[in-house]
N, C-alpha and C positions, 0 to 999 in steps of 0.2 A: 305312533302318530304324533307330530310336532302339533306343539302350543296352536302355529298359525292353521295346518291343516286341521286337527278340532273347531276353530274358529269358525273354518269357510263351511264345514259340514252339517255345524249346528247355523248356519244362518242359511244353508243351502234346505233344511229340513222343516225351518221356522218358515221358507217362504215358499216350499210345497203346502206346506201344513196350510196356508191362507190362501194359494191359489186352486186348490183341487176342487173348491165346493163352487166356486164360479165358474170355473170351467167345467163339471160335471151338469151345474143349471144351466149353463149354454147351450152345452153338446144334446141334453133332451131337450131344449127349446129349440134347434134344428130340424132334433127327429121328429117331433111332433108335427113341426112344419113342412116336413116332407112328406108325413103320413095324412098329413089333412088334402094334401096339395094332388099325391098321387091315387088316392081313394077318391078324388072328387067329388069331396065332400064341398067343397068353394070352388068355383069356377077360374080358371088359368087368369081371366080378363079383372076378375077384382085381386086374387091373388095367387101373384107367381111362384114357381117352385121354386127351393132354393138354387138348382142348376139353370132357372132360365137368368135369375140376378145374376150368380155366376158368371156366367155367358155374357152379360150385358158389360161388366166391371174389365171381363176379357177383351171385349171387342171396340169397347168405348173408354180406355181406362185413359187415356189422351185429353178424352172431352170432359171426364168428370175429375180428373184430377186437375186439369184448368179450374173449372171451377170450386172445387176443392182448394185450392189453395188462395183464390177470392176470398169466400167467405172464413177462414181459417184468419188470412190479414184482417179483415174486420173486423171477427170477434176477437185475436187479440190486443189489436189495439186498440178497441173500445172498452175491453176488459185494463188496459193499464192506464186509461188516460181516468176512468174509475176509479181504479186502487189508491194513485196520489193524489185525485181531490177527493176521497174520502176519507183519507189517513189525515190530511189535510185539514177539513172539516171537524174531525173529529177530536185533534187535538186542539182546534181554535173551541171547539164547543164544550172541551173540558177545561178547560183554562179561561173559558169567558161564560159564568152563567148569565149572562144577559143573552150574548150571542147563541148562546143554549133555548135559551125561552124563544126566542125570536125565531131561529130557523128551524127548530127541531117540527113544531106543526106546518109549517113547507114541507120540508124535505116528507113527511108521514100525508099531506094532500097529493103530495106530485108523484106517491108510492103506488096511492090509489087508482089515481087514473090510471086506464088500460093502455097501454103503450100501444096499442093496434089502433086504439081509436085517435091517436094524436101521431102517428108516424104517417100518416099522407097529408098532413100542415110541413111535417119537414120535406117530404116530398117537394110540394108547393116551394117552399122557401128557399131550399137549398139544391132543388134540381135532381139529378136521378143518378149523380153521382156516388161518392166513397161517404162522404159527410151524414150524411141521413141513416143511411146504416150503422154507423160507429155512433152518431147520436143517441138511435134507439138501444143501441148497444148497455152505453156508458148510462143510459138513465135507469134501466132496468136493472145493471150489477153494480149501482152506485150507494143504495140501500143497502143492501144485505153488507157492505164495507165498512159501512159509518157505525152502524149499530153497534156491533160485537168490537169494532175499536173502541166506542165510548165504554162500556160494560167494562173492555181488557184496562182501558186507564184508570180506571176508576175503581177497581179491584185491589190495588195497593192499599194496604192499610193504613191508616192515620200514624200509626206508631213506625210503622217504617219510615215516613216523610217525614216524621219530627226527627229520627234519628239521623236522618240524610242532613235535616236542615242545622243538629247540632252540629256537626262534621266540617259544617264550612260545604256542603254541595248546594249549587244553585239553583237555579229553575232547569236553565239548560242541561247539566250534568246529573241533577237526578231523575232528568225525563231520560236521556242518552240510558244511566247505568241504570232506573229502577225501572220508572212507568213503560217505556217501549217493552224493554223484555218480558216484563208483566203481562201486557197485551199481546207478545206473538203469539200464543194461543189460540185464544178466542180469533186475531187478526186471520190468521190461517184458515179458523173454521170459516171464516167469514168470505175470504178469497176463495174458497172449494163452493163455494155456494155460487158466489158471482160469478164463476168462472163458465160456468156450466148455462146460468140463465143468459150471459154475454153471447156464445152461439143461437138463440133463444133470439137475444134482441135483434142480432144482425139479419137471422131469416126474414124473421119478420119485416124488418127493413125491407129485402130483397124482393117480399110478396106485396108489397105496395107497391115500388117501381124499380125496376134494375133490368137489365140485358145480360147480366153472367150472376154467377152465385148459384149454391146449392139451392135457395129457395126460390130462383127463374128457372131452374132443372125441374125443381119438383111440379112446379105450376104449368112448364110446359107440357111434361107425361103427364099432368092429371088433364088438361085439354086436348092430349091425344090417346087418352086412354093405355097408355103405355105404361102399364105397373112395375113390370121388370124397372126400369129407367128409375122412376120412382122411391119403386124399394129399394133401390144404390144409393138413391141422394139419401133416404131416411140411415139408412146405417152408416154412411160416411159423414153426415151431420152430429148423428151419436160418438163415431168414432175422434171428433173432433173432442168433441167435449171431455170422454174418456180420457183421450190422452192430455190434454189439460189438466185434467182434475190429479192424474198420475205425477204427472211433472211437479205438480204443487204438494203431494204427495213426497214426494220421493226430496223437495226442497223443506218439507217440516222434520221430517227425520234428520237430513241435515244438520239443520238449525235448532231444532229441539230436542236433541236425546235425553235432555234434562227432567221434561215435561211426565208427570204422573200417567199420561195415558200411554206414552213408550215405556217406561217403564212397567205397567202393569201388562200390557201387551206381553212384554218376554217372560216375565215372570209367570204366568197363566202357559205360555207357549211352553216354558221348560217345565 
């Protein structure tokens, strides 16, 4: 066996090795749901089998993948227009503690309020368009960005930045070569979080006021009592998120094979 064929073997074994116990909890969270469903133990009308969703993603996969791809455009553009005012934010507030003291208690009051109970003001304001969804979006995964970037910048030691500043490196250049890389870390964790409440903020948008979107699907089958319908939007809204969270995923690997938590990962794995 060549060098490269070992290679692909052992990463082909590293990545059964991590997907078999999620796919095993899946496949009994199925069965279970076919066996509660076909036992009649819960009534067809609160919740459907998994062959009548089946059935519905078959028959309908036209009208939910329309809207599937609505709220998909929402949440990720209110998840990006987040990520660069929070990276944004975050290096203005570690390079300015004034600017730190001042908006840091904002941005933790504006955290608190319930995005459900101020997303029918954007309604009001901005109409029942794209806007008020990517609003609620961007407020909701705007937090979980800033924070863990402050923490990643600010994680450089003192003695590195004195070394950088003996060196002749300047502000610019030892944010570029030290602080940023420092932060892609924690920035990562930070983006896998918001990534996921970003689908989060734009439903809720949708359930305030909208005419397409997974959350006018779900609102409409819960007013016609249509679960099948329902349980599509609810797994193609997870699905959304899932595979977000993968892509950011599969872009830290990338960018970070340096990072101690990849390295311990293979290490444990071999």
């Amino acid at each position: 066996m060549t060098e490269r064929e070992s290679t692909g073997a052992s990463r082909a074994r590293r990545w059964l090795d991590r997907s078999w116990r999620p796919v095993a909890l899946l496949a009994a969270a199925l069965l279970a749901w076919q066996l509660i469903t076909a036992t009649g133990l819960v009534a067809p009308y609160l919740v459907p089998s998994p062959g009548a969703t089946l059935s519905v993603f078959a028959a309908k996969w036209s009208y939910l993948g329309e809207h599937t791809w609505v709220t998909s455009y929402e949440t990720l553009l209110g998840f990006l227009i987040a990520a660069v005012l929070g990276v944004l934010a975050a290096v203005v507030m570690v390079y300015s503690p004034t600017v730190e003291r001042t908006l840091y208690p904002i941005l933790l009051f504006a955290q608190v309020i319930p995005k459900i109970a101020i997303a029918p003001l954007f309604v009001v304001w901005l109409g029942f368009g794209l806007e008020p969804k990517v609003l609620v979006a961007v407020l909701i995964a705007f937090f979980p960005v800033v924070i863990p970037m402050v923490t990643g910048l600010k994680s450089v030691s003192a003695e590195m930045l004195e070394l950088a500043a003996t060196m002749g490196g300047g502000a610019v250049k030892t944010f570029v070569k030290i602080r940023f890389p420092a932060a892609l870390p924690q920035l990562f964790a930070g983006l896998k979080v918001a990534v996921t409440l970003a689908v989060t903020g734009a439903v809720v948008g949708e359930f305030v006021g909208a005419n397409e979107g997974l959350g006018y699907v779900i609102l409409q089958a819960n007013g016609n009592l249509d679960t099948p319908i329902l349980f599509a939007g609810l797994i193609l809204m997870s699905m959304i998120g899932v595979v977000l969270f993968v892509l950011l995923e599969a872009a830290e690997a990338l960018l970070l094979p340096w990072h101690v938590s990849r390295r311990a990962t293979t290490v444990t794995t071999l």
